[in-house]
SEMARFI-503004 format. One line per field, with one value per residue (C-alpha): residue in three letters; residue number from 1; x, y, z. Coordinates in nm, 3 decimals, decimal comma. Each point is the difference from the previous one (the first is absolute). Example, Ala and Ser with C-alpha at 12.3 -4.5 7.8 and 13.67 -1.06 7.14 Angstrom:
# residues 2
res	c(ALA  SER) $
n	c(1  2) $
u	c(1,230  0,137) $
v	c(-0,450  0,344) $
w	c(0,780  -0,066) $
END
This chain:
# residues 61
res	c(UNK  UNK  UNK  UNK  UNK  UNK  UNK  UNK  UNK  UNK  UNK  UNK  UNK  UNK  UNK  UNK  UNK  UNK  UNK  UNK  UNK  UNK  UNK  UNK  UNK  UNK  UNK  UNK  UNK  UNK  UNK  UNK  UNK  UNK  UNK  UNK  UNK  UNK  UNK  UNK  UNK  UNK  UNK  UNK  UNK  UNK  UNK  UNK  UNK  UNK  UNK  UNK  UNK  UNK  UNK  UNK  UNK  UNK  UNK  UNK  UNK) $
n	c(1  2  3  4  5  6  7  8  9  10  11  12  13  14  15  16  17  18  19  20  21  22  23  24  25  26  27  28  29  30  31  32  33  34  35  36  37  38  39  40  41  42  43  44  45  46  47  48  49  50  51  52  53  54  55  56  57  58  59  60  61) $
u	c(12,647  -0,034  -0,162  -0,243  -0,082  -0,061  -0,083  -0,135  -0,228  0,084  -0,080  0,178  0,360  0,162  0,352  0,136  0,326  0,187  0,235  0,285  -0,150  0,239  -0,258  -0,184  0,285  0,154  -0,314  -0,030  0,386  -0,095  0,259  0,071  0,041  0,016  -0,364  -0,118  -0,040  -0,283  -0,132  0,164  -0,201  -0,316  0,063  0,039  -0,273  -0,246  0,179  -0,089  -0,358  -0,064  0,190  -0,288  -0,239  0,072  -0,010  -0,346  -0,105  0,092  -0,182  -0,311  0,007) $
v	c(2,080  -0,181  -0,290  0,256  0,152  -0,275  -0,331  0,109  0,300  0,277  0,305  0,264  -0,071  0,296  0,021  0,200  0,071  0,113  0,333  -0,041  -0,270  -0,100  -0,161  0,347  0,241  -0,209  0,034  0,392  0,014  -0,206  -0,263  -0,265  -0,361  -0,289  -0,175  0,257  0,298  -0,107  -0,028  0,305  0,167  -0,142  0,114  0,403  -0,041  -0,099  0,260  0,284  -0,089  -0,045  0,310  0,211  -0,247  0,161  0,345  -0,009  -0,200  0,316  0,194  -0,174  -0,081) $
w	c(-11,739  -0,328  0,179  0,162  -0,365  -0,227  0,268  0,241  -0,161  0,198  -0,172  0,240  0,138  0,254  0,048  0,285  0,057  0,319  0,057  -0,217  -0,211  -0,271  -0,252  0,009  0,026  -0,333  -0,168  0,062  -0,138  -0,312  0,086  -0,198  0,126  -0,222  0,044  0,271  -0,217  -0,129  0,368  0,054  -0,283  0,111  0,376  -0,122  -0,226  0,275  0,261  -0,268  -0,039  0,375  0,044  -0,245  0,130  0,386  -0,168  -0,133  0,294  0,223  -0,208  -0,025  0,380) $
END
């Protein structure tokens, strides 16, 4: 993903997870992983603003 960001330009990256993703359900719990929490932070902040994104989408729509 870093390699995505800052080489190759890309200025929207989606991660999707499957049922009883780990990576997202850690996130959610605020777990704390050595060098993945930071990811971990970054994944719940995105999954919160998609989440009011979808909101006001449905109400727009």
């Amino acid at each position: 993903m870093e390699c995505a960001a800052s080489v190759a330009g890309s200025k929207l990256i989606l991660v999707l997870g499957h049922s009883e993703c780990g990576a997202v359900k850690g996130a959610c719990d605020s777990v704390e992983v050595g060098n993945l929490t930071s990811t971990l932070a970054n994944i719940l902040e995105r999954s919160t603003l998609l989440s009011g994104l979808a909101g006001w989408l449905r109400k727009v729509i």
